[in-house]
Each structure stands twice: as C-alpha cells, then as structure tokens.
PDB file of N, CA, C and O in Angstrom:
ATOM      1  N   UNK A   1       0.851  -1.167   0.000  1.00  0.00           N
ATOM      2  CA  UNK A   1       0.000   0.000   0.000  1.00  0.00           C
ATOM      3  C   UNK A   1       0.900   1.234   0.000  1.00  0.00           C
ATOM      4  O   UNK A   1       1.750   1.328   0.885  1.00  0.00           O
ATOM      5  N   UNK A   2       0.751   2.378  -1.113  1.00  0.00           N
ATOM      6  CA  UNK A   2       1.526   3.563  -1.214  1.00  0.00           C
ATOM      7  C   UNK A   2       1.207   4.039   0.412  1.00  0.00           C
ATOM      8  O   UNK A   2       0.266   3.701   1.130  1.00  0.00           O
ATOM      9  N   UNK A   3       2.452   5.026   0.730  1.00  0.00           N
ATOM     10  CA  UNK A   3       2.396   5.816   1.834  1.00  0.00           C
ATOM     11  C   UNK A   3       1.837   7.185   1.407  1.00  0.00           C
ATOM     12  O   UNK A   3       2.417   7.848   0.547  1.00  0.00           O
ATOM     13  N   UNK A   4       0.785   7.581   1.967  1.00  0.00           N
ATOM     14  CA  UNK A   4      -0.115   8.702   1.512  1.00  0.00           C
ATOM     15  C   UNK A   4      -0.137  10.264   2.522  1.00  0.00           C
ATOM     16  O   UNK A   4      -1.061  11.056   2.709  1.00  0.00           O
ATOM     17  N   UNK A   5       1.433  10.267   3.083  1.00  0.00           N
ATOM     18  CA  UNK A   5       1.638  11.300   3.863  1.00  0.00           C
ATOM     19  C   UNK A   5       3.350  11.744   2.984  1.00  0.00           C
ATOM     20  O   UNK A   5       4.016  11.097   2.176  1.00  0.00           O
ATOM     21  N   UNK A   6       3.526  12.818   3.480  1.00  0.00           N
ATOM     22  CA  UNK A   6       4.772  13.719   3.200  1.00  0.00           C
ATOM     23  C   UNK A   6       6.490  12.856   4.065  1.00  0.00           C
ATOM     24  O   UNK A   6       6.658  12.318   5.159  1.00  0.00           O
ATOM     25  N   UNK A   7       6.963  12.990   3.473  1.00  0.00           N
ATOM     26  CA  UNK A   7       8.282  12.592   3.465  1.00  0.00           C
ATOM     27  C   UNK A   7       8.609  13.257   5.144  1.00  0.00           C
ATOM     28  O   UNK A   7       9.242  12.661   6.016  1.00  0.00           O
ATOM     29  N   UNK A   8       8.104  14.366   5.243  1.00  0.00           N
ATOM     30  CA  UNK A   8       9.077  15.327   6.188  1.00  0.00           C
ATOM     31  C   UNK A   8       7.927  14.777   7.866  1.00  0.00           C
ATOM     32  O   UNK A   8       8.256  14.858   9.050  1.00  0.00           O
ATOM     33  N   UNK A   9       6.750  14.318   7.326  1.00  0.00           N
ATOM     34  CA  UNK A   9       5.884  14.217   8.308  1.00  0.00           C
ATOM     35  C   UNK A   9       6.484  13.061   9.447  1.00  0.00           C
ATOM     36  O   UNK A   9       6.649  13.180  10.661  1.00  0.00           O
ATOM     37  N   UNK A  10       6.709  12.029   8.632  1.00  0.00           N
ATOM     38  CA  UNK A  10       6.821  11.107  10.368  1.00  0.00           C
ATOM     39  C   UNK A  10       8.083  11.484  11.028  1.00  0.00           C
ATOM     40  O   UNK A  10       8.031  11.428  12.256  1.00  0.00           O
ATOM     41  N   UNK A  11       9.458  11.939  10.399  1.00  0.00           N
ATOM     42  CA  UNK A  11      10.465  12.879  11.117  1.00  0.00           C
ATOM     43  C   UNK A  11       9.449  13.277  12.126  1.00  0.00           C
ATOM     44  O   UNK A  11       9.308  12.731  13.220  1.00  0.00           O
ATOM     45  N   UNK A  12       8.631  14.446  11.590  1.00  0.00           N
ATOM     46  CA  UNK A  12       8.344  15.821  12.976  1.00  0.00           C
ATOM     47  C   UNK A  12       7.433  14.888  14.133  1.00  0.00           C
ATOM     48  O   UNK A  12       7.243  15.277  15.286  1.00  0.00           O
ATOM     49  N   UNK A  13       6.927  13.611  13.589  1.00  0.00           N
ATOM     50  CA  UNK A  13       5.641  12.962  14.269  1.00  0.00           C
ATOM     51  C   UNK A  13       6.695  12.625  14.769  1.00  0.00           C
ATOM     52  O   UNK A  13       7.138  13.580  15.407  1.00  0.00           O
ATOM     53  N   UNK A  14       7.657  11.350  14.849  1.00  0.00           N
ATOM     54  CA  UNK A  14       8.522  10.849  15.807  1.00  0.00           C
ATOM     55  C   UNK A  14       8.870  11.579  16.618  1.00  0.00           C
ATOM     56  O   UNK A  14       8.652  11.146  17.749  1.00  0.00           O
ATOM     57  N   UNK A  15       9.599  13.081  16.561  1.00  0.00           N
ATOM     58  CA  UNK A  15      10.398  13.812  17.409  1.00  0.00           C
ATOM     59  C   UNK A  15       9.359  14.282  18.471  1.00  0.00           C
ATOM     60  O   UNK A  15       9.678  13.971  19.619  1.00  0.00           O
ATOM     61  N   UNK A  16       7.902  15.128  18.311  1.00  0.00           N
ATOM     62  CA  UNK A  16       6.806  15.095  18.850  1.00  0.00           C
ATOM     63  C   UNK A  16       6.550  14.205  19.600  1.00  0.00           C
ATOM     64  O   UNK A  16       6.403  14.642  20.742  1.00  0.00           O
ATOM     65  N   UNK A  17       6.360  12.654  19.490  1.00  0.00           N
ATOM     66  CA  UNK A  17       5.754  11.517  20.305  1.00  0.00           C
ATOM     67  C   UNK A  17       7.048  11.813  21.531  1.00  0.00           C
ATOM     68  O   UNK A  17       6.967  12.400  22.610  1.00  0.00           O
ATOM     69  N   UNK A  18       8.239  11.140  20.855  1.00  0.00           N
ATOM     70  CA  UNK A  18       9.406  11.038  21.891  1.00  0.00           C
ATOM     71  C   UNK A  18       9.901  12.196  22.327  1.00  0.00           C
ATOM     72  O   UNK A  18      11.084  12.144  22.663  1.00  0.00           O
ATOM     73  N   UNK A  19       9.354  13.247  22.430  1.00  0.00           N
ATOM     74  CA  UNK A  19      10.189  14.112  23.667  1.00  0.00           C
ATOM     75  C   UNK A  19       8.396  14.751  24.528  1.00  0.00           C
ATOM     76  O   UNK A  19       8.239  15.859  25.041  1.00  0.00           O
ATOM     77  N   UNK A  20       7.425  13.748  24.433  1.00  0.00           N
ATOM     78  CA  UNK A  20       6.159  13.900  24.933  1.00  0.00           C
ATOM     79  C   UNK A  20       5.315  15.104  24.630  1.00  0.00           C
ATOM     80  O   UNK A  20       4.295  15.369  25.267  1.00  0.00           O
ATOM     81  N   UNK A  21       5.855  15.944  23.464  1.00  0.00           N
ATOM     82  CA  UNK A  21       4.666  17.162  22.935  1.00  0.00           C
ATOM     83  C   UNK A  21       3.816  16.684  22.554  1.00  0.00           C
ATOM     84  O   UNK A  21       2.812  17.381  22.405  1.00  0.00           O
ATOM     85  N   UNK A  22       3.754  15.077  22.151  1.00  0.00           N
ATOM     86  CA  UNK A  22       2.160  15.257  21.492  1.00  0.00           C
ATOM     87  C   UNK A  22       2.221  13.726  21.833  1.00  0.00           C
ATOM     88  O   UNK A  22       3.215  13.002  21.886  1.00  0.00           O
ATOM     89  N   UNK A  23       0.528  13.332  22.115  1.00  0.00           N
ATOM     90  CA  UNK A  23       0.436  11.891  22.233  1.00  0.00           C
ATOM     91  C   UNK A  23       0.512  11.084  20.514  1.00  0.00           C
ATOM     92  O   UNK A  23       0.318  11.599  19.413  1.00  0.00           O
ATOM     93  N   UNK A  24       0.840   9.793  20.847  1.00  0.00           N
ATOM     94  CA  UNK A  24       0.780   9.572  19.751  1.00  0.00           C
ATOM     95  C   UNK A  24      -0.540   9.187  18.398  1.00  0.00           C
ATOM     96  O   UNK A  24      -0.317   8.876  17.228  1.00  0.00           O
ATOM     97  N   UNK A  25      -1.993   9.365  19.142  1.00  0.00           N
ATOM     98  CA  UNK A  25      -2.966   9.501  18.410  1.00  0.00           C
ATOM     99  C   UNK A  25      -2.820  10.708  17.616  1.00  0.00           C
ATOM    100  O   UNK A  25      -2.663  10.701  16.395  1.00  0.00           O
ATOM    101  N   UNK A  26      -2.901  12.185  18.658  1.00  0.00           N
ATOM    102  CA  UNK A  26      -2.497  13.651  18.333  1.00  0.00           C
ATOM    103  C   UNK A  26      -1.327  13.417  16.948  1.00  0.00           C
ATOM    104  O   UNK A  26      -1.768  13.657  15.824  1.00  0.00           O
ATOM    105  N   UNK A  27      -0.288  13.086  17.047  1.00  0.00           N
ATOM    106  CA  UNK A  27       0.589  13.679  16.185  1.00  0.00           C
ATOM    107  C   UNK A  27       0.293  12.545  15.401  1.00  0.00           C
ATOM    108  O   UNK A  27       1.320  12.366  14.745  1.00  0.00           O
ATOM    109  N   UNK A  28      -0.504  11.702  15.104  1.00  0.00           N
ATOM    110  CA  UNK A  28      -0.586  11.088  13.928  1.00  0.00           C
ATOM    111  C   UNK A  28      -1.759  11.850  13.297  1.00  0.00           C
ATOM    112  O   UNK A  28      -1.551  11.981  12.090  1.00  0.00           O
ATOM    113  N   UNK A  29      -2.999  12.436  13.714  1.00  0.00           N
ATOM    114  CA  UNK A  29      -3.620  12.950  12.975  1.00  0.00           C
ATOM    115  C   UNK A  29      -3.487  14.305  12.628  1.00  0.00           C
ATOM    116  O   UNK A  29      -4.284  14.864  11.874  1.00  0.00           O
ATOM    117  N   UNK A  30      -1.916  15.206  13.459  1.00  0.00           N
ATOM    118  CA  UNK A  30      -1.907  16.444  13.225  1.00  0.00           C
ATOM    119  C   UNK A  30      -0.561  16.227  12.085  1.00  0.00           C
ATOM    120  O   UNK A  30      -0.234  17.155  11.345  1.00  0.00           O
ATOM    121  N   UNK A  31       0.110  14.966  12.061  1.00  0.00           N
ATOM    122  CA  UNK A  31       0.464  14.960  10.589  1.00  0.00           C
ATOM    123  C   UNK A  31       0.508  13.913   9.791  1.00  0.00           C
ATOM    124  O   UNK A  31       1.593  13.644   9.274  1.00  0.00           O
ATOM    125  N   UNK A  32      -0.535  13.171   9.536  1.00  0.00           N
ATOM    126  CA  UNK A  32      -1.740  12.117   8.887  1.00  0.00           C
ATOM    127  C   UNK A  32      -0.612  11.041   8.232  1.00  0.00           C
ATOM    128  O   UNK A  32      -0.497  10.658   7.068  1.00  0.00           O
ATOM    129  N   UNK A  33       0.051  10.758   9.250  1.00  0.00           N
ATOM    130  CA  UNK A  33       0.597   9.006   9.424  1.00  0.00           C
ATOM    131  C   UNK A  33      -0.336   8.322  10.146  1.00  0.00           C
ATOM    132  O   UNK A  33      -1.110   8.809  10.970  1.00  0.00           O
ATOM    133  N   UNK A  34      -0.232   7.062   9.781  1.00  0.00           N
ATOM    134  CA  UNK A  34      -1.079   6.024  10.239  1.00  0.00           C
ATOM    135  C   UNK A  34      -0.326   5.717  11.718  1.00  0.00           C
ATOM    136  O   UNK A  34       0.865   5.459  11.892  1.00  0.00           O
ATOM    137  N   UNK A  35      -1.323   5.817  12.661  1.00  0.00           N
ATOM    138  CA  UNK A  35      -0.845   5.798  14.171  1.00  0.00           C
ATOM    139  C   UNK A  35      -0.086   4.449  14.064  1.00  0.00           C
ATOM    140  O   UNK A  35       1.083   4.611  14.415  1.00  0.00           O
ATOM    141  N   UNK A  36      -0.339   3.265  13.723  1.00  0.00           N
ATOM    142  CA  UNK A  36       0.550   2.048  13.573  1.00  0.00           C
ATOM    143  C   UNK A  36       1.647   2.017  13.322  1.00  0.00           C
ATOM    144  O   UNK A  36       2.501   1.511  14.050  1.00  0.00           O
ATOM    145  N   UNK A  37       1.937   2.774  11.786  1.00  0.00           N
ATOM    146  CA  UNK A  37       3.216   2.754  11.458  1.00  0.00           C
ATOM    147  C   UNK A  37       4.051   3.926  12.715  1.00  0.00           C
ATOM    148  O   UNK A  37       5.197   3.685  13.094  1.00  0.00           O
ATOM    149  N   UNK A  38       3.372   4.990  13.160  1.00  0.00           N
ATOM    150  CA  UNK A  38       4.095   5.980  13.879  1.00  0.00           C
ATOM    151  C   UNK A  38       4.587   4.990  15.024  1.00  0.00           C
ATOM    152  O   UNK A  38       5.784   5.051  15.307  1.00  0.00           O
ATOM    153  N   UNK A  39       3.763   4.056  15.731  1.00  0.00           N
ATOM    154  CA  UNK A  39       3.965   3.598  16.438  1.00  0.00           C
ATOM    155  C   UNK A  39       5.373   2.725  16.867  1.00  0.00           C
ATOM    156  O   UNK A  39       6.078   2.590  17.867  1.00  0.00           O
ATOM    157  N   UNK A  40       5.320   2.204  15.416  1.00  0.00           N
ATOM    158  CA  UNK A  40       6.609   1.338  14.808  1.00  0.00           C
ATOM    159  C   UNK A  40       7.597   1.684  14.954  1.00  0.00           C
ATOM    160  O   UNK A  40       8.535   1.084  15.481  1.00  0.00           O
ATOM    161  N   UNK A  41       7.557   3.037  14.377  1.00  0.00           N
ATOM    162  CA  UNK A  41       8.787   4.507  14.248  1.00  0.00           C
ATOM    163  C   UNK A  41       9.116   4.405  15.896  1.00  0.00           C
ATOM    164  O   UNK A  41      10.083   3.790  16.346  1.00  0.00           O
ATOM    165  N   UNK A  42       8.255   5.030  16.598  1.00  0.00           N
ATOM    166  CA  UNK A  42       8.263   5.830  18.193  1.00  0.00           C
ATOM    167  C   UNK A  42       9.303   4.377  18.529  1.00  0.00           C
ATOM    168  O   UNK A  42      10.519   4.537  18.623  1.00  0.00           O
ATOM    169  N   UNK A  43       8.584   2.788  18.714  1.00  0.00           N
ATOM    170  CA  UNK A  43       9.307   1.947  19.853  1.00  0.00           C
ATOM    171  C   UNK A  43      10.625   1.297  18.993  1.00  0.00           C
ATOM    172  O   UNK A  43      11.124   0.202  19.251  1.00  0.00           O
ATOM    173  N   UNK A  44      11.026   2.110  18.035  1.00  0.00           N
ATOM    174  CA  UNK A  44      12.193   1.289  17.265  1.00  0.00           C
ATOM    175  C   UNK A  44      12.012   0.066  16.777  1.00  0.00           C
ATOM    176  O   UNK A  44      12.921  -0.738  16.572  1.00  0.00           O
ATOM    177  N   UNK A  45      10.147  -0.230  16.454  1.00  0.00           N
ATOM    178  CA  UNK A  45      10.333  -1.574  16.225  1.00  0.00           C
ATOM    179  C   UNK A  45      10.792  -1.896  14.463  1.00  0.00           C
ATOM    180  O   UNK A  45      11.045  -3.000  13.983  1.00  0.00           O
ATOM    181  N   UNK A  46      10.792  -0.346  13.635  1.00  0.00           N
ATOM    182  CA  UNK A  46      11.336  -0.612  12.417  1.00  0.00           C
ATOM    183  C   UNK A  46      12.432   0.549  12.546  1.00  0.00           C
ATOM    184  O   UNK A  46      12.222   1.545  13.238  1.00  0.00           O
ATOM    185  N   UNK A  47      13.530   0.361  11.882  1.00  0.00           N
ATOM    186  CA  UNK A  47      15.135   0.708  12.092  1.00  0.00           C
ATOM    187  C   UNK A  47      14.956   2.225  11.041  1.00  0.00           C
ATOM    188  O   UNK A  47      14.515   2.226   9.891  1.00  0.00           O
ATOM    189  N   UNK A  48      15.450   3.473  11.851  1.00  0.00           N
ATOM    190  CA  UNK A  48      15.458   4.788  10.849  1.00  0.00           C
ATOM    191  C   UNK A  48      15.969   4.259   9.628  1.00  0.00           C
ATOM    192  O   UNK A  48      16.795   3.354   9.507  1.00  0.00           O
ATOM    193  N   UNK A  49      15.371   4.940   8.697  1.00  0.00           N
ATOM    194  CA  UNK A  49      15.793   4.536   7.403  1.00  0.00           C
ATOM    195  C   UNK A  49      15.597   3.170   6.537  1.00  0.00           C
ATOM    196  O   UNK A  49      16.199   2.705   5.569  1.00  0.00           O
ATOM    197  N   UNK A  50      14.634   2.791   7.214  1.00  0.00           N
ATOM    198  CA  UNK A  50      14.238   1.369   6.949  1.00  0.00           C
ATOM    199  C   UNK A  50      13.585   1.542   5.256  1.00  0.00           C
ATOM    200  O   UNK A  50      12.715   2.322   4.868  1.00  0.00           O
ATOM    201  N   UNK A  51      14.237   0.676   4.594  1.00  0.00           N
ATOM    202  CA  UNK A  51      13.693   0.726   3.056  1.00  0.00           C
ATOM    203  C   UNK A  51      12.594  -0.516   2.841  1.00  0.00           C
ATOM    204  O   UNK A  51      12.895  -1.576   3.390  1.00  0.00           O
ATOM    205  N   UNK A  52      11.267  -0.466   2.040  1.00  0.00           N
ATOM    206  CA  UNK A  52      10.383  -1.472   1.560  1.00  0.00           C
ATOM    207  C   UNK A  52      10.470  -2.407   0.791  1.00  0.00           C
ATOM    208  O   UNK A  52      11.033  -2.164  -0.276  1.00  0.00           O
ATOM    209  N   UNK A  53       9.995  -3.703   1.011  1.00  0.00           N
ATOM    210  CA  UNK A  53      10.676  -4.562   0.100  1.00  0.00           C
ATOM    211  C   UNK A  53      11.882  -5.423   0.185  1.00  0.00           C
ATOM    212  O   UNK A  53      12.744  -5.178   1.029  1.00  0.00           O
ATOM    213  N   UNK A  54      12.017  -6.630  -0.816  1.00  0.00           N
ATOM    214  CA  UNK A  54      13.307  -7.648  -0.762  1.00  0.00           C
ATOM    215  C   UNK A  54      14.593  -6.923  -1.222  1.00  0.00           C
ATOM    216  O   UNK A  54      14.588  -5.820  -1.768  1.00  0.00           O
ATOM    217  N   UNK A  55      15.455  -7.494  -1.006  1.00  0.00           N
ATOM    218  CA  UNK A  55      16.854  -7.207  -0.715  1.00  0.00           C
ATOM    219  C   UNK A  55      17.089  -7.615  -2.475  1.00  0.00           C
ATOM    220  O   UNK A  55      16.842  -8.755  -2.867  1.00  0.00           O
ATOM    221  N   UNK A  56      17.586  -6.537  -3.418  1.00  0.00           N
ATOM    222  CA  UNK A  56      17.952  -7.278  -4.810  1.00  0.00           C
ATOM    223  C   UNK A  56      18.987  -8.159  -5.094  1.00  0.00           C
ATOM    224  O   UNK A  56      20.151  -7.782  -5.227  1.00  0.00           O
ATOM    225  N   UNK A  57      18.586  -9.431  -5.206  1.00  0.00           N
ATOM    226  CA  UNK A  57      19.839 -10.225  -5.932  1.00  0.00           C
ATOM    227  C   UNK A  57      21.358  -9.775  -6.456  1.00  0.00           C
ATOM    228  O   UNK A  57      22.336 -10.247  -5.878  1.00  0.00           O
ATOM    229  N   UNK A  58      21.501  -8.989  -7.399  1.00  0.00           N
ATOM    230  CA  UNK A  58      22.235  -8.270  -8.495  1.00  0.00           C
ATOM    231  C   UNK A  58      22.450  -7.201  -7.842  1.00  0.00           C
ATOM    232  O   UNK A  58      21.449  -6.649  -7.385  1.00  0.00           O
ATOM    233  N   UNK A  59      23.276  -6.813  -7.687  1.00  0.00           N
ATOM    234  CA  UNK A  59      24.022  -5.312  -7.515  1.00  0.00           C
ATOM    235  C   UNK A  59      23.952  -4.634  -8.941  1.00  0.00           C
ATOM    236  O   UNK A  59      24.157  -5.311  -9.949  1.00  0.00           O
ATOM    237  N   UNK A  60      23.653  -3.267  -9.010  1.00  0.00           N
ATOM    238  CA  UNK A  60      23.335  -2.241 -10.059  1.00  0.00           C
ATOM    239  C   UNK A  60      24.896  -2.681 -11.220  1.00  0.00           C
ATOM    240  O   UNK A  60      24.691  -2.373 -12.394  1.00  0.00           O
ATOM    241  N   UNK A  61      26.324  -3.338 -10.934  1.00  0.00           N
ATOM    242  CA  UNK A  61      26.817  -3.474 -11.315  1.00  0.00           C
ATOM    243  C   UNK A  61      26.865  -4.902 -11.584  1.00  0.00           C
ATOM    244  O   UNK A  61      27.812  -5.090 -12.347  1.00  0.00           O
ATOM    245  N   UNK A  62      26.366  -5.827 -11.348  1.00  0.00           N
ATOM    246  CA  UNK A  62      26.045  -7.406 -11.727  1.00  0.00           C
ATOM    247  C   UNK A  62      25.124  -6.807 -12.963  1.00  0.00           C
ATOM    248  O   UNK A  62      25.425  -7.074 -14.127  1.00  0.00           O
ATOM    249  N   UNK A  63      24.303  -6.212 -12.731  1.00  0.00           N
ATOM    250  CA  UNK A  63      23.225  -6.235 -13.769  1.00  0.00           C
ATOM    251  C   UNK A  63      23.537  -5.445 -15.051  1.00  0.00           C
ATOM    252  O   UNK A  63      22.833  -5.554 -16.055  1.00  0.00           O
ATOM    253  N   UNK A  64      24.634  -4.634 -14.982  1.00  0.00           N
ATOM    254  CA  UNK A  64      25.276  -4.118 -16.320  1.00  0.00           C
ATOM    255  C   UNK A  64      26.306  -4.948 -16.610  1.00  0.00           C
ATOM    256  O   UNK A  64      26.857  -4.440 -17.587  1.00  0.00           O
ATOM    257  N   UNK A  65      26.770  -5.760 -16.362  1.00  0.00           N
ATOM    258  CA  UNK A  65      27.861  -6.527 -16.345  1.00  0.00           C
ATOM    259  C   UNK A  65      27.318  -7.703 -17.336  1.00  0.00           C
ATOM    260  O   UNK A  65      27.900  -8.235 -18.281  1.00  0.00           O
ATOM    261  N   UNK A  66      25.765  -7.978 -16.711  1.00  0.00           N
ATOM    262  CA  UNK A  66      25.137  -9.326 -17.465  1.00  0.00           C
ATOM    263  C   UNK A  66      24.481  -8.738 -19.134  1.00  0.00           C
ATOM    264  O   UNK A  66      24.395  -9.523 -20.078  1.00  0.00           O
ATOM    265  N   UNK A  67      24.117  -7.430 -19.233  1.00  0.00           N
ATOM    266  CA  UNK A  67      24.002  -7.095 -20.301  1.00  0.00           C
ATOM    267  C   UNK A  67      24.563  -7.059 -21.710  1.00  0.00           C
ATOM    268  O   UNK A  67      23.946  -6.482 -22.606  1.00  0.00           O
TER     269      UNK A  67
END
C-alpha cells in the first residue's frame, strides 16, 4: 500500500511523540501518518531509514555486467 503522507511528516511525528509534545494519536492525525506505522517509528520496532521490500539479488553493477 503507497504511503499517503509527506516525506518530512513522520520525522516531525517521531520527534513530537518522543520528547512527549504530542500523544501519539495527536501527532498522527496532526500529521496524517497512520498511528501504527508511527507507532513502529516511536518503539524502534522498524530501524530509521528502513527501506520497503526484498533485498535485490544483483548489484546495479552485476546487472550491467550481465548485459
């Protein structure tokens, strides 16, 4: 499922939850992340910078290499 909020939003939502300015219902609907995923974010249960999806086989240079 596409993520249907702004790039810059769960940054400000995380920093909000964890230093207690905003609960985490509040700062999910004052910047429209899904309280679940914020949730995820807040207890470290997914790693900053966490990318979607399998790990590619081929390195960008395997795959010009096989061409």
């Amino acid at each position: 499922m596409p993520k249907l909020y702004a790039d810059e939003a769960m940054p400000a939502a995380i920093v909000y939850v964890k230093f207690k300015r905003l609960s985490l219902r509040k700062a999910s609907k004052k910047y429209g992340v899904p309280k679940s995923t914020l949730n995820d974010h807040v207890t470290s249960r997914v790693p900053d910078h966490a990318v979607k999806g399998k790990q590619p086989i081929f390195t960008a240079r395997e795959k010009t290499e096989m061409m």
